[in-house]
N, C-alpha and C positions, 0 to 999 in steps of 0.2 A: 447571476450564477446559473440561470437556465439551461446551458450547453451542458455543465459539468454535471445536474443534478438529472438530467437527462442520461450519460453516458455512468455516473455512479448506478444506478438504478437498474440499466441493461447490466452491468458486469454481476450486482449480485443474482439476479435474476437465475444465474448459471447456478445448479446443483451442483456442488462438491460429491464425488465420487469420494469412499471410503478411501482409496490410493490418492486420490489428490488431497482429499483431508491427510494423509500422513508427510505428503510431500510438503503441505503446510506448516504444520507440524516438526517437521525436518527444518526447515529453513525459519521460524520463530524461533527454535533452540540454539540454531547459528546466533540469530540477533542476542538473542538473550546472553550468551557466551562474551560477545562483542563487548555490549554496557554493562555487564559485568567484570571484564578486564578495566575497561577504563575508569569505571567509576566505584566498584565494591556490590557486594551481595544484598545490600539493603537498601529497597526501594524505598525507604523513608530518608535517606541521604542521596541516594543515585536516583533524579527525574526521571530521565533515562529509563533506567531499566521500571519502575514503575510505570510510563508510558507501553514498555514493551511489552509488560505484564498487563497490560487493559486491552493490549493489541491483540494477546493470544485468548483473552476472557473471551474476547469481541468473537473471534475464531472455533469458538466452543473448545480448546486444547485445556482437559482435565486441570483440577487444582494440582495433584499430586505428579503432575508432569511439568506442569511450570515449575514446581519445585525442585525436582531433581534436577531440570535443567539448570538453575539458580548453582544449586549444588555441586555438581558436576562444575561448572564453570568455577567455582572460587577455589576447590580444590584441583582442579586442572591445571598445574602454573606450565607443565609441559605441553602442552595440546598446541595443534596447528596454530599459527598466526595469520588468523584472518585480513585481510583488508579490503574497504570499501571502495569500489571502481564502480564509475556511471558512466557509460557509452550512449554516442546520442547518434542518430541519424534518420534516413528516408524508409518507409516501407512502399512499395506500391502506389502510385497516386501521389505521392509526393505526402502522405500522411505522417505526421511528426511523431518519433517515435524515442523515450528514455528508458535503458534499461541500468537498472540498482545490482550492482553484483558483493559478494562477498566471496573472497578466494582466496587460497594460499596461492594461487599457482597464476599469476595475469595471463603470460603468455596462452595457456591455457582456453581459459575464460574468453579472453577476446577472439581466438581464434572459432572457437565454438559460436561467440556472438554473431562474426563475421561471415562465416558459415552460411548460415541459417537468412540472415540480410540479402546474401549473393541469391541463395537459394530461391528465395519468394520475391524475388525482383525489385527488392531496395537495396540501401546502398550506405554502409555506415561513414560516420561520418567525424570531423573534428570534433575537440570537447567547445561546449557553444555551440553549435550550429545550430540545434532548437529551442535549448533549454529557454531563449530569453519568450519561447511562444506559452509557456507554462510560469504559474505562480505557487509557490509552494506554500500551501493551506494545512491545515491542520481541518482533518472533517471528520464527521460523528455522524453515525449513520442510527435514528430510533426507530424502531417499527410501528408501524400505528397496532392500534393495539383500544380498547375498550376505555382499558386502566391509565391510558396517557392521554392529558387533554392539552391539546395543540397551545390553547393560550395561558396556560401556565407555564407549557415548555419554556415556548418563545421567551416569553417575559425574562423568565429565569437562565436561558442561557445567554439573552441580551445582558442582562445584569451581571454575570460573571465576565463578558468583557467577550461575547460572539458578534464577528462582523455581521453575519448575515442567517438568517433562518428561512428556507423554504420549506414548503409542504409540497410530496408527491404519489405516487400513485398508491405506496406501498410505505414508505419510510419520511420521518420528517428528515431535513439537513441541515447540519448545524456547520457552518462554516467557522474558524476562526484564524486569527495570525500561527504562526509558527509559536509567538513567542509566548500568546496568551493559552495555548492549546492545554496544557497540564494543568491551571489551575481552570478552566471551562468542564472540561473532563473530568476533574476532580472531584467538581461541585456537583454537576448530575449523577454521577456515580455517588453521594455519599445520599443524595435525593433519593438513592431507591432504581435510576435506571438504568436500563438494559442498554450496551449499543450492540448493532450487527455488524459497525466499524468503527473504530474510532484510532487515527492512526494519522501522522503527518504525511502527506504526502502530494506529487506534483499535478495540479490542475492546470489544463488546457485554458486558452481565453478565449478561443476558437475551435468549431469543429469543422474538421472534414468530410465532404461525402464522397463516396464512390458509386460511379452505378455502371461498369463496368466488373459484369460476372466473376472474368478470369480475374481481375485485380483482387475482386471480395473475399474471394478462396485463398489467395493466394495473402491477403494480410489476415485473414482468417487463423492458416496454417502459419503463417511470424510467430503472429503473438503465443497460440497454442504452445510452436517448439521452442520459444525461449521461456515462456515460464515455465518449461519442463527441465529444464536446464537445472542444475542439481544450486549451481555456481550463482543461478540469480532470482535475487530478490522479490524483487519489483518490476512489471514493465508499464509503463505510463504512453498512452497516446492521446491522439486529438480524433481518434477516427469515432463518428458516429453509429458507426452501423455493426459496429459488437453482437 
């Protein structure tokens, strides 16, 4: 899992800006709307929204903003009807590239996706065309820290049922299945710890380089204007050099 814990590591690297922290912020209270229509208000019945609720801890978004979100969402039975769309294609370089949307509006959203692909020299693409180069993990991001010692982590997130544990520069990694993720999660968080992520999501099996300038800037500014995009989630690549 070296590529992945390599390219996890570059992305948190990145400061959140107080505007990007809200746009985060924005789009977890999307989520949380989402598994709360599907499933109900209480993360002690709804996984789901209790995942999504560790998502937005992980995120630093306020207790009492989780909550209204929560809120808002059960008594909202009018509010837009969300749905879930993932576009896959090319950035530059042939870099593999997934993006996670939530939108009332497809036409919309894809046009925006498509956009912005045409724009920086990729080229989107079928549903398939990359996804089968990514595996969807469940990962947990812990900071090193004084107060956390590496071989009780391990130990302990092996024993809740974690595929894989690495240490890196900055953060231990706690890898696991999609399926075993909430009760992994569950068990370090009742331990007392902190994550910087902890969230299912699509891992590379491979990374890409680029060493071509114009391509770097140019998958640079991709990634940049689609998770700027109001409409998406998530964007997932294999490129290395983030």
């Amino acid at each position: 899992m070296s590529g992945h814990s390599k390219w996890a590591n570059i992305k948190h690297k990145k400061q959140k800006t107080d505007a990007q922290k809200g746009k985060v912020f924005t789009k977890i209270g999307r989520e949380i709307a989402i598994v709360v229509k599907q499933g109900g208000p209480d993360p002690e019945v709804n996984s789901k929204l209790k995942d999504v609720i560790a998502k937005a801890k992980a995120a630093n978004m306020p207790n009492d903003t989780i909550m209204r979100s929560i809120k808002k969402a059960a008594g909202d039975v009018d509010s837009a009807n969300y749905e879930e769309v993932t576009y896959e294609g090319y950035g530059p370089g042939g870099v593999a590239v997934i993006v996670e949307a939530m939108t009332d509006n497809r036409n919309r959203t894809a046009g925006d996706v498509r956009h912005f692909f045409d724009k920086f020299g990729g080229n989107l693409g079928t549903s398939g065309c990359v996804s089968f180069m990514f595996d969807k993990k469940g990962v947990i991001l812990i900071e090193k820290s004084d107060k956390v010692k590496e071989d009780d982590l391990m130990m302990r997130a092996l024993d809740l049922g974690a595929e894989d544990f690495s240490t890196e520069e900055e953060y231990f990694e706690i890898i696991t299945s999609p399926e075993d993720f909430s009760n992994v999660r569950e068990g370090l968080e009742q331990d007392g710890y902190d994550f910087v992520e902890a969230e299912v999501e699509m891992v590379p099996q491979t990374m890409t380089t680029l060493t071509d300038q114009k391509q770097i800037d140019f998958m640079d500014r991709l990634i940049e204007s689609l998770e700027d995009l109001d409409d998406v989630q998530n964007v997932y690549h294999n490129w290395d050099g983030e």
